[in-house]
C-alpha positions, 0 to 999 in steps of 0.5 A, spaced: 500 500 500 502 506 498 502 510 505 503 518 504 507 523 509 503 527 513 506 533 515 505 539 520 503 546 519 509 548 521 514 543 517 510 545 511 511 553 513 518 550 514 518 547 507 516 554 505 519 558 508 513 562 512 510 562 518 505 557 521 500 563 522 501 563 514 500 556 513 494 556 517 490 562 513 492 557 507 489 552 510 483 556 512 482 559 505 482 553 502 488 554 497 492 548 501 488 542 504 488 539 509 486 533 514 483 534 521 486 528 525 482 530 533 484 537 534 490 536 530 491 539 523 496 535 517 498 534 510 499 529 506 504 529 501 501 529 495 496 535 498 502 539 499 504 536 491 498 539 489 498 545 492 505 546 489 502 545 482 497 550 484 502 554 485 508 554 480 501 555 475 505 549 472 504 548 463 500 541 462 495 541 467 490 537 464 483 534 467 483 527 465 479 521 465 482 515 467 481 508 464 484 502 464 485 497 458 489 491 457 492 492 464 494 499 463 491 505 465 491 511 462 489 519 463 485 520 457 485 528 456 480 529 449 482 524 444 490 523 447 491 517 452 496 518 456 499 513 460 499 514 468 500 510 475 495 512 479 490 509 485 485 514 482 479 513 479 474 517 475 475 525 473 482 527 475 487 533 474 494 531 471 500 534 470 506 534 466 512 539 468 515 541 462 522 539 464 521 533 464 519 532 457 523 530 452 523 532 444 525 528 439 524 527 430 524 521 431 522 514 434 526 510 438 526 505 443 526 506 450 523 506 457 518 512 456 510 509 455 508 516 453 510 519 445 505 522 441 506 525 435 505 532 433 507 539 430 510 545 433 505 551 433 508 557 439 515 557 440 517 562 446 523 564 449 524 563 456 530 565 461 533 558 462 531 556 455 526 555 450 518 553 451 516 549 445 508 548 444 507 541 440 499 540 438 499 532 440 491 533 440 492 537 445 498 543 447 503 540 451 509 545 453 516 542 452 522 546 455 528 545 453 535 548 452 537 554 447 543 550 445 537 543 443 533 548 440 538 551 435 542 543 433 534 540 432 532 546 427 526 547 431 520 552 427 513 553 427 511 546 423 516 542 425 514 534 426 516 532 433 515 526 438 513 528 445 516 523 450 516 522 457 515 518 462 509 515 466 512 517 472 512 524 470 505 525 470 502 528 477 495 524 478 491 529 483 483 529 484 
């Protein structure tokens, strides 16, 4: 069984460098959720993993449905399955951090049980690097290196593999 951490509001307000008064008014709000256990409050990891997704306003977020077929289980975002390792069933969030995706101009053998075909349609220039949007049946976000961008001769058009792997998507209720 998959047993999840609980934390403390002051171990989460240690994590975030806030106060614990904060970490309760977040609570209280609603942006950050959490279990009342007695008289005690706590957070469970994937609540605070949640919360940071929130947070960061992290690309490729997608609500999801998830199915399973032939003993796998997948997110299905539109007509796009992507495959996930959840417990979860039903409707979900999904997320996959830009950093984590991979993009290629070919197929190739490998460990990822995500690659989907698509075509560039935004590039954007950020600090680290370069966010390259590929329309898979729907947009996802890949961030990359100048240096990447520039050797694959990456535009607009462009036919690229989107590949990551399962254990890149966040599966979140």
């Amino acid at each position: 069984m998959n047993e999840d951490i609980l934390y403390t509001p002051e171990e989460i307000a240690q994590k975030l460098k806030l106060t614990k008064g904060t970490v309760y008014e977040m609570i209280k709000r609603g942006e950050l959720e959490a279990h009342r256990i007695g008289r005690y409050l706590r957070i469970s990891r994937s609540q605070f993993d949640k919360y940071l997704l929130k947070s960061r306003g992290l690309d490729n977020t997608f609500e999801a449905v998830i199915t399973k077929n032939d003993n796998e289980t997948y997110a299905v975002v539109g007509t796009v399955q992507i495959h996930v390792n959840t417990e979860h069933e039903g409707h979900v969030k999904i997320a996959v951090p830009p950093e984590n995706i991979i993009l290629s101009k070919g197929s190739f053998i490998s460990s990822a049980r995500n690659v989907h075909k698509g075509k560039v349609i935004e590039i954007v220039n950020v600090d680290s690097g370069v966010m390259v949007v590929v329309d898979i049946g729907i947009p996802i976000k890949a961030l990359i290196t100048k240096k990447s961008f520039a050797e694959m001769g990456i535009e607009k058009g462009t036919e690229l593999y989107v590949i990551f792997k399962t254990m890149s998507v966040t599966v979140y209720k």
